[in-house]
C-alpha positions in Angstrom: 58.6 -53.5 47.6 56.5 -51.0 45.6 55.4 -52.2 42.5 57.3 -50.0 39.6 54.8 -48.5 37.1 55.1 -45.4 34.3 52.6 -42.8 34.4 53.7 -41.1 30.8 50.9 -40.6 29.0 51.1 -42.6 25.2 49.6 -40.2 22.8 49.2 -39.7 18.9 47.8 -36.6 17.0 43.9 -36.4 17.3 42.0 -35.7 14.0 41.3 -32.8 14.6 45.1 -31.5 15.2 46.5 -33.3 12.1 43.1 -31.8 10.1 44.7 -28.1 11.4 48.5 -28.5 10.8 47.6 -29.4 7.2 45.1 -26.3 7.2 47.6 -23.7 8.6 50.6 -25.0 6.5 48.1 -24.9 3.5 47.9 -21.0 4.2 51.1 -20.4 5.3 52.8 -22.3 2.3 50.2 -19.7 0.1 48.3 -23.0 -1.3 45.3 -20.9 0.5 45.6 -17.6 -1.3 45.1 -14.2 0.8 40.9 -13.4 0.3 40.3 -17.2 -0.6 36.9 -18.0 0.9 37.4 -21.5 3.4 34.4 -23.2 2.0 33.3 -26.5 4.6 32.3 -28.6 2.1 35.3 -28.4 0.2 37.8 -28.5 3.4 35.9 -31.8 4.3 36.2 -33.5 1.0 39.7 -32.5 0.8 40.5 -33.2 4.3 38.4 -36.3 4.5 37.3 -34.9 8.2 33.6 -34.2 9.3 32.3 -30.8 9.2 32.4 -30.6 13.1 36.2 -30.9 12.5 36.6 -28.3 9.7 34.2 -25.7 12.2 37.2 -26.2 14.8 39.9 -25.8 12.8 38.9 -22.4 11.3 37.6 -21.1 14.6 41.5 -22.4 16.0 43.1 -20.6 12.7 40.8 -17.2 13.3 42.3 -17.2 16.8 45.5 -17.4 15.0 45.0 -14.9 13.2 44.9 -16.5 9.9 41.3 -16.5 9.2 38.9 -13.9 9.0 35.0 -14.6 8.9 33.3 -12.0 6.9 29.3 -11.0 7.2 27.7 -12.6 4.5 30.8 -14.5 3.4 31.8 -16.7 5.7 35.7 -17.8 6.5 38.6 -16.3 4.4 42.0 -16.4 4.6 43.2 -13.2 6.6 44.8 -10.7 4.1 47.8 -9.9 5.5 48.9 -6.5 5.1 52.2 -4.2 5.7 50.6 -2.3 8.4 49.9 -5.3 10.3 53.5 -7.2 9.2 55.0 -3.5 10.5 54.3 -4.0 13.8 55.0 -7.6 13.8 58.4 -7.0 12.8 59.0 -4.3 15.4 57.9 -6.8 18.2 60.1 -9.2 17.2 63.1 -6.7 16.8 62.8 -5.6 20.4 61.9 -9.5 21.6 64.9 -11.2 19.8 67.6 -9.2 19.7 67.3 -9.1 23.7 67.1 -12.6 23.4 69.7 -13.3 21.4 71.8 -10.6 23.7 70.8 -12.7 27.0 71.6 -16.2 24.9 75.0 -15.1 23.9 75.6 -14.1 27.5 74.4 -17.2 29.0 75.1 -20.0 26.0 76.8 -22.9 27.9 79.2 -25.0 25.7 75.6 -27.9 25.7 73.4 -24.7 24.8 75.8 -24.1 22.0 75.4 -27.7 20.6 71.7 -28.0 20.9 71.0 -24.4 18.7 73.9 -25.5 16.1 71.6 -28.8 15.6 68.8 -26.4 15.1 70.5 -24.5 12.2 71.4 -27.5 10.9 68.1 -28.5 10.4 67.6 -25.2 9.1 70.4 -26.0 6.4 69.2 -29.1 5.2 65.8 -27.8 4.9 67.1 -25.0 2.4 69.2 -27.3 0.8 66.0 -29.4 0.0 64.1 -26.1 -0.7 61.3 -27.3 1.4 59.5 -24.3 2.6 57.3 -25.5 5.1 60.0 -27.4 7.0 62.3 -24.1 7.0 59.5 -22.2 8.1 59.4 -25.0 11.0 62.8 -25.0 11.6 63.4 -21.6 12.3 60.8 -21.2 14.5 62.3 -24.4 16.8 65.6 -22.3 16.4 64.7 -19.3 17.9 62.5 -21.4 20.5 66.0 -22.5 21.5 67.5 -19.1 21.5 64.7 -17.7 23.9 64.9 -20.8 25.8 68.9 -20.2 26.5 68.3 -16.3 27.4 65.4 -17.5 30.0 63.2 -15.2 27.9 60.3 -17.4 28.8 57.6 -14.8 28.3 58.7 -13.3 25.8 58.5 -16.8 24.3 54.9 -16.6 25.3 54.2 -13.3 23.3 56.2 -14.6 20.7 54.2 -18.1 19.8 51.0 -16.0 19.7 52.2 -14.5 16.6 54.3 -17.5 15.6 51.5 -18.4 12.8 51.7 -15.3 11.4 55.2 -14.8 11.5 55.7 -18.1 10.1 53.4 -16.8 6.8 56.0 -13.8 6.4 58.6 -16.5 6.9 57.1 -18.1 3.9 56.3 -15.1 2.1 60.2 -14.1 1.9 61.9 -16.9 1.8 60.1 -17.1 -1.6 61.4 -13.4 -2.7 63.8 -13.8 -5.6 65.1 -10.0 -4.1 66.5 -11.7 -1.0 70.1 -10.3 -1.0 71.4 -12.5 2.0 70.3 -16.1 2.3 67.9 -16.2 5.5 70.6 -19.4 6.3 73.1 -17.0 6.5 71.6 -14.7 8.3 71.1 -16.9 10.8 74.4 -18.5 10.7 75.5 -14.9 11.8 73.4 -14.7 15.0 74.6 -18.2 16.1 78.3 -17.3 15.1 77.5 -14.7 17.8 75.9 -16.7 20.3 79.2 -18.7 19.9 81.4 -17.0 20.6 79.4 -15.2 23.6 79.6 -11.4 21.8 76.4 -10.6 22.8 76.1 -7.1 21.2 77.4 -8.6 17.8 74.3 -11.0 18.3 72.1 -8.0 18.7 73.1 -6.7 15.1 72.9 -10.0 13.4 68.6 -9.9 14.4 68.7 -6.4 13.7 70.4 -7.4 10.3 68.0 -10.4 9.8 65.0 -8.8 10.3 65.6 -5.7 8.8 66.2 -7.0 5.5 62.8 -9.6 6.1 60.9 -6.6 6.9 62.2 -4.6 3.5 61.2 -7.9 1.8 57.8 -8.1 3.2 57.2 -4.6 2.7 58.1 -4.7 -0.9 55.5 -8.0 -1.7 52.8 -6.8 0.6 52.6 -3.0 -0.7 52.8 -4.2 -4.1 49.7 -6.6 -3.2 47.9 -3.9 -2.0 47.7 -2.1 -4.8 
């Protein structure tokens, strides 16, 4: 008789991981300003982490596209600007609304269960108006939605930007011009999903991140100037 044994693998957050998901919620949540300069020092008295820490968590947030390090200045957060939102809002247009297409052909009755949790979480988290964990949820919504549509690489190209997208996430949610309730908007493309109508899912992205991108374009241009 073989001997039963586990081979999972019993892990908790390293330092270094908890030091950055405080970091890039920090930015994304605009507690980090746009142009603030990322001084070590500070991050480590604030953090409570070593400097070797902080270096590796603003070189993992410049990959991310969050930080910029400047000649002579050191590590800022990345100003974000509308010509750079622009295009990340017409990747994401052509991504998800052929994802959400494919998921509303392909959403099983278990499928259908499993993204209607995700909006839920999505609802309590504006009901609690807690940013972050909107921001969070959305992003584990449409994880789900590209998930059901097998868009697996598209995922891929997706959760490069996802830091990003998740600071224009922030950045809207926070508009007082939003027209339509991001929740809602949402609602609309599971709706969709729902009832398998995959070209009305296509118009509820379209709707979605039309409206986000009108939002951003608004804050951002008026930053600019």
């Amino acid at each position: 008789m073989v001997a039963s044994h586990s081979l999972k693998i019993e892990t908790t957050p390293t330092l270094r991981e908890l030091a950055l998901a405080k970091v890039r919620q920090a930015i994304i949540s605009g507690y980090f300003q746009a142009g603030d300069r990322l001084v070590e020092r500070s991050l480590c008295d604030e953090l409570g982490v070593s400097r070797t820490v902080v270096r590796e968590v603003i070189r993992y947030l410049e990959a991310e596209g969050l930080i910029e390090n400047l000649p002579k200045k050191g590590p800022i957060v990345a100003i974000l600007t509308w010509q750079t939102a622009e295009q990340i809002y017409a990747i994401r247009l052509l991504l998800e609304q052929e994802a959400a297409r494919d998921c509303a052909l392909m959403a099983t009755a278990k499928d259908k269960k499993s993204l209607h949790q995700k909006l839920l979480r999505i609802a309590k988290a504006s009901e609690d108006q807690d940013d972050i964990e909107r921001v969070e949820a959305s992003q584990a919504f449409y994880e789900t939605l590209f998930s059901i549509a097998r868009h697996s690489i598209a995922w891929e190209i997706v959760q490069r930007l996802n830091s990003r997208i998740s600071r224009l996430r922030a950045l809207t949610l926070r508009s007082p011009e939003r027209q339509v309730a991001g929740f809602e908007r949402m609602s609309r493309i599971y709706e969709a999903i729902e009832e398998n109508n995959p070209e009305q899912a296509k118009e509820a992205v379209k709707q979605h991140l039309t409206e986000a991108a009108s939002l951003a374009k608004s804050i951002l241009t008026q930053e600019e100037q």
